[in-house]
C-alpha positions in Angstrom: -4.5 -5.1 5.3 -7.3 -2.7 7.2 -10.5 -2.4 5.5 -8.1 -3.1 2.0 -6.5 -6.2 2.9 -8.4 -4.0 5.7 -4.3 -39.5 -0.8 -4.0 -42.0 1.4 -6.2 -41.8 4.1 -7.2 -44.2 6.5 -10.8 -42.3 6.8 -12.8 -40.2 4.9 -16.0 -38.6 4.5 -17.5 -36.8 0.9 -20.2 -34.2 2.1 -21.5 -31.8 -0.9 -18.6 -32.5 -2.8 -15.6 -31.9 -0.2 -13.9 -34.2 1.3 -12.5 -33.9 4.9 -9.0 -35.3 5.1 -8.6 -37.0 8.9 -5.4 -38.1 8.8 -1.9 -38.5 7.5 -0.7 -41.0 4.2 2.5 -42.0 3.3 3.6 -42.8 0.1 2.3 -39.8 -2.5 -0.1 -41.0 -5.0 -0.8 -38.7 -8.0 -3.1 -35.8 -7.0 -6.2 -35.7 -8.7 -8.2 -32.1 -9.1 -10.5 -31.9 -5.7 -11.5 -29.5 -2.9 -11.7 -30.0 0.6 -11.1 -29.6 4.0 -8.0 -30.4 6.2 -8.6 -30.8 9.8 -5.4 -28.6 11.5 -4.8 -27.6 15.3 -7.3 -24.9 15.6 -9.6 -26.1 13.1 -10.3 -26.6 9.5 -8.8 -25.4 6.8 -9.9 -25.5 3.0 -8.0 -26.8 -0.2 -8.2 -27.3 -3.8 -6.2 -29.0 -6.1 -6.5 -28.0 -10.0 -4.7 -29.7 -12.8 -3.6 -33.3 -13.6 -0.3 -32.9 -15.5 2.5 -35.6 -14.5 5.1 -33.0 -13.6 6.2 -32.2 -10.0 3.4 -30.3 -7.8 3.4 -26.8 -7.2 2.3 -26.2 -3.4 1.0 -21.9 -3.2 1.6 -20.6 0.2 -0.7 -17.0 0.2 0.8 -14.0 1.9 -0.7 -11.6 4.8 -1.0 -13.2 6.9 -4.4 -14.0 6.8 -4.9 -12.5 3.2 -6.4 -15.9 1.5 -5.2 -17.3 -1.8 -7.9 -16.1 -4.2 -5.7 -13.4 -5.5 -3.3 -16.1 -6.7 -5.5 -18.2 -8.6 -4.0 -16.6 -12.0 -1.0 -18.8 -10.8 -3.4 -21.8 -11.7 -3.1 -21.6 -15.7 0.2 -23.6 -14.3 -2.1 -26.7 -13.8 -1.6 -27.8 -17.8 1.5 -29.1 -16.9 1.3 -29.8 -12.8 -1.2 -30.0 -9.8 -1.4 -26.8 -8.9 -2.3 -26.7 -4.6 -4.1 -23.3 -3.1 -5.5 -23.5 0.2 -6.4 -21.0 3.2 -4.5 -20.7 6.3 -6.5 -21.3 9.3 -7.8 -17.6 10.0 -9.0 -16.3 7.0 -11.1 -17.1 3.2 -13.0 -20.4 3.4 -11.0 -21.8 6.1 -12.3 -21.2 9.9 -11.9 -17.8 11.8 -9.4 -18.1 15.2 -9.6 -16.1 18.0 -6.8 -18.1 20.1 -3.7 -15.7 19.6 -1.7 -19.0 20.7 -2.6 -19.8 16.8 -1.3 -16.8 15.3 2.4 -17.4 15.1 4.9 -18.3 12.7 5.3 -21.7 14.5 1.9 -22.4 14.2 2.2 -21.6 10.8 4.7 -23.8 10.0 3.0 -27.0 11.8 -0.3 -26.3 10.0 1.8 -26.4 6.5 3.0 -29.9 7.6 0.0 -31.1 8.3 -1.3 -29.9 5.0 1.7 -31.8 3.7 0.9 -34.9 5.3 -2.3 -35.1 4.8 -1.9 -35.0 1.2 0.6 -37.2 0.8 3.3 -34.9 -0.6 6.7 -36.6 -1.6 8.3 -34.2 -4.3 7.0 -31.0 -4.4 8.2 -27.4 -5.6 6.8 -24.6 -2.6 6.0 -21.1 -3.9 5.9 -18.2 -1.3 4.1 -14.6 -1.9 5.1 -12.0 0.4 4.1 -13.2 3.7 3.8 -16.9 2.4 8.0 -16.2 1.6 8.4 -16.1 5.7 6.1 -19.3 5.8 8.0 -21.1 3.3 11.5 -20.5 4.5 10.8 -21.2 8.0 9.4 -24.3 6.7 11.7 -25.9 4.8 14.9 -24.9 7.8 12.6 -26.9 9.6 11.0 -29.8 7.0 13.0 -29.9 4.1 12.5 -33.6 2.9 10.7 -33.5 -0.3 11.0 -29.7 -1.1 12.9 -29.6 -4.4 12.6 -25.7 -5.8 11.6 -22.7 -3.9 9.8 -19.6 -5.5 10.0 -16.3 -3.2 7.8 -14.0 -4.5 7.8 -10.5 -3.4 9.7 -11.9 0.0 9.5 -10.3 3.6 12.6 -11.8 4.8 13.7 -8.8 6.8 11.4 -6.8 8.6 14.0 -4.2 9.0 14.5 -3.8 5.4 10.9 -4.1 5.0 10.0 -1.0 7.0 12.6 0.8 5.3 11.7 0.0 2.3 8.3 0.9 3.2 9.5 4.5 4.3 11.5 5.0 1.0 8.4 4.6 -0.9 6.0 6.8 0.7 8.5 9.3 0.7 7.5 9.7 -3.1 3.9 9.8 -2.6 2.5 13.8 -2.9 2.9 15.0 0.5 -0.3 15.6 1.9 -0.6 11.5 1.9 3.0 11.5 3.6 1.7 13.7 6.2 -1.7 11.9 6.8 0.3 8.6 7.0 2.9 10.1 10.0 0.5 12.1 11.9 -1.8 9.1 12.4 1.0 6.7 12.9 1.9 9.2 15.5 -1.7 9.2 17.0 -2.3 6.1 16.3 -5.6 6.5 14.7 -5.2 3.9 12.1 -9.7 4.2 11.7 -9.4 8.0 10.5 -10.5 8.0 7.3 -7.5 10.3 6.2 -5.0 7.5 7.1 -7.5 4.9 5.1 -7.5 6.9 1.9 -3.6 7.6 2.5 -3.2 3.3 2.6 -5.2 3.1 -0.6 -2.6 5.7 -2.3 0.1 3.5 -1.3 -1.3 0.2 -2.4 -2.8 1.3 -5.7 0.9 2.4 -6.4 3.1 -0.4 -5.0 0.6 -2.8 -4.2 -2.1 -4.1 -7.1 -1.4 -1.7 -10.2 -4.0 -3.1 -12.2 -7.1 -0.8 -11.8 -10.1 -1.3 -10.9 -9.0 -4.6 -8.9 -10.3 -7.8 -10.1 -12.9 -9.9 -8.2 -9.9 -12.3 -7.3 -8.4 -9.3 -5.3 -11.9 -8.1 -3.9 -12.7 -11.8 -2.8 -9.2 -11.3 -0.8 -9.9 -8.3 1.2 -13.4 -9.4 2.0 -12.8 -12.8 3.6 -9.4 -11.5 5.4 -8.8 -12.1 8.4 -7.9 -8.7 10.1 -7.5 -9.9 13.6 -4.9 -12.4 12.6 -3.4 -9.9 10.1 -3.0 -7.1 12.6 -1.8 -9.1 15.8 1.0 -10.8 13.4 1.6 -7.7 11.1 -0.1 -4.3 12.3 -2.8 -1.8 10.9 -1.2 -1.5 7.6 1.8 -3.0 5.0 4.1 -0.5 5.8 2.9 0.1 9.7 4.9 -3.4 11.6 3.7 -3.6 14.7 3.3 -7.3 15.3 4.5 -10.4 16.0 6.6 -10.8 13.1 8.5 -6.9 13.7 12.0 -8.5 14.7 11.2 -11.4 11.9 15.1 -11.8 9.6 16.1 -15.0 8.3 19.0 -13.1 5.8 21.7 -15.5 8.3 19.8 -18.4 7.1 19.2 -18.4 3.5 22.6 -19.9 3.0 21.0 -23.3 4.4 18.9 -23.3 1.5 20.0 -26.4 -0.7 17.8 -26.5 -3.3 17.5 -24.3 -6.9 15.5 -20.4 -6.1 13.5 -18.4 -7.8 13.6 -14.5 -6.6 10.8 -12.3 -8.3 9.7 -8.5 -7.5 7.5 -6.8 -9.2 9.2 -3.3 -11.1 6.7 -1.0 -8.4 7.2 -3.6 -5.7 6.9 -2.8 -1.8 9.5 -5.6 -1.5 11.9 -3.5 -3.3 13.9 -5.3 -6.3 16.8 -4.2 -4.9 16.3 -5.6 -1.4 15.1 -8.9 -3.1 18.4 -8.9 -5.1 20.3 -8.5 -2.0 18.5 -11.4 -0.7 19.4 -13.7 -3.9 22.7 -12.5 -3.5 22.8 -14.1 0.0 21.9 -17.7 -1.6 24.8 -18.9 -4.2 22.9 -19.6 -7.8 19.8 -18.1 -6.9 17.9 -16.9 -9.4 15.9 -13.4 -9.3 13.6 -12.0 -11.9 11.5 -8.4 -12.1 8.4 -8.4 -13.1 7.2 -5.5 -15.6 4.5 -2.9 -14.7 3.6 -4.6 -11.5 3.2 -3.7 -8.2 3.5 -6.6 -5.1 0.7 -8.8 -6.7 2.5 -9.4 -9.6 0.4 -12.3 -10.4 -2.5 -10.1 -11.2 -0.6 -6.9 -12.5 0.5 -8.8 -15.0 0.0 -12.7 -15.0 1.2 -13.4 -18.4 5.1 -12.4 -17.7 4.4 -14.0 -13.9 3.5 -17.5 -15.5 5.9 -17.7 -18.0 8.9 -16.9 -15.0 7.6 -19.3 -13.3 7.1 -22.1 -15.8 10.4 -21.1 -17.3 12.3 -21.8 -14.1 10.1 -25.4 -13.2 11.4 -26.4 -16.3 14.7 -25.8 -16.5 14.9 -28.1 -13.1 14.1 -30.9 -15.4 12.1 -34.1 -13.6 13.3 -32.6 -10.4 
């Protein structure tokens, strides 16, 4: 967002405590807590695995794109029972910085995941999506389902469309001085003036992160960004689309989804509850829960509720 969000390998290497995965395993052994690099196309990304329980991994894809995962690391009082995986997309946090647009793409996207996947030696696995990461996951598993057996969309972009609209719906109820700074420099397109800045604050102190002021897992977010990738994919802003992923729906597809869902929204979302109950409703026994007094980062509005929805649902799957 602008300025705001505006093993088994065949070789490795330990240097200051990280090791740099090379290649691809097969069979998955049991993941042990670590940190590291993966080498991707484009570059290197960074990883960490927390938590040695025996129960079925929990793989974090962060939304953005290019917003890095630090703002989901309440997600990792999970690791009592499971491994718990975070890591960076290539573009932003501790992973390298791109340039290439060629690497700024869903399909990119996707392929980087698999490699992240491969490299780790991921058999079973339960894949957890936030906002942008929702997009990431789905297209992934239409593509590479082996192995996936849960889903968790969090605060899910699925349609761009709705998104936008969405978007428009809630600004409408913002005082109107902010409505008006947010059109007429739309209309201008002077996404730098500070009036438009302070209006994209408004809107994500009400719909976006809630808790005030926001923690050092949120600041840590917005300062390692990575705008370029974030504005040629997205656009200046969350509610200004003017990027790669504008015509982005996959509401025709969810139906291919074979494995159990999890659905959550925050109750102040930007993804709507509404919209995300429409999209459960497009995936038979789907599951969707709202999260209380929380904006779109309902893992830091309120983590408590977040965790337990989230442990609640892993285990009801069983040893799946």
């Amino acid at each position: 967002m602008k300025k705001l969000f505006s093993l088994t390998v065949s070789m490795c290497c330990v240097i200051t405590g990280f090791v740099f995965i090379t290649t691809c395993s097969t069979n998955q052994k049991k993941l042990t807590p670590r940190e590291g690099y993966i080498h991707v196309n484009g570059g290197k990304i960074w990883y960490k695995i927390v938590g040695e329980g025996n129960k079925t991994p929990l793989l974090l894809l962060h939304g953005g794109p290019a917003i890095p995962s630090y703002y989901l690391n309440p997600i990792g009082e999970l690791s009592k029972d499971r491994p718990i995986i975070f890591y960076d997309q290539l573009g932003c946090g501790r992973s390298d910085r791109v340039t290439d647009t060629t690497l700024m793409s869903i399909d990119h996207f996707v392929e980087e995941l698999k490699q992240v996947h491969d490299s780790l030696g991921l058999k079973d696995f339960y894949l957890y999506g936030h906002s942008w990461g929702t997009m990431l996951g789905t297209d992934f598993y239409l593509k590479y389902p082996a192995g996936i057996k849960a889903m968790i969309l969090a605060s899910p972009a699925l349609s761009m469309t709705r998104w936008m609209q969405d978007a428009d719906t809630l600004i409408k109820t913002l005082p109107d001085s902010v409505q008006n700074a947010i059109h007429v420099n739309e209309e201008n397109k002077t996404y730098d003036a500070p009036s438009y800045q302070q209006a994209v604050q408004i809107f994500y102190e009400h719909f976006v992160a809630r808790k005030l002021p926001w923690s050092a897992d949120i600041d840590s977010s917005i300062s390692q960004a990575g705008m370029n990738v974030y504005q040629y994919m997205n656009g200046p802003s969350e509610f200004t689309v003017t990027g790669q992923l504008k015509n982005y729906d996959r509401t025709n597809r969810l139906s291919e989804i074979k494995v159990p869902v999890l659905f959550i929204a925050g109750e102040y979302d930007e993804a709507l509850p509404s919209t995300v109950q429409y999209y459960q409703s497009l995936l038979p026994g789907a599951k969707f829960t709202e999260i209380a007094n929380a904006g779109h980062l309902t893992m830091q509005d309120n983590p408590e509720e977040n965790n337990k929805v989230i442990k609640d649902f892993l285990d009801s799957l069983g040893k799946k």
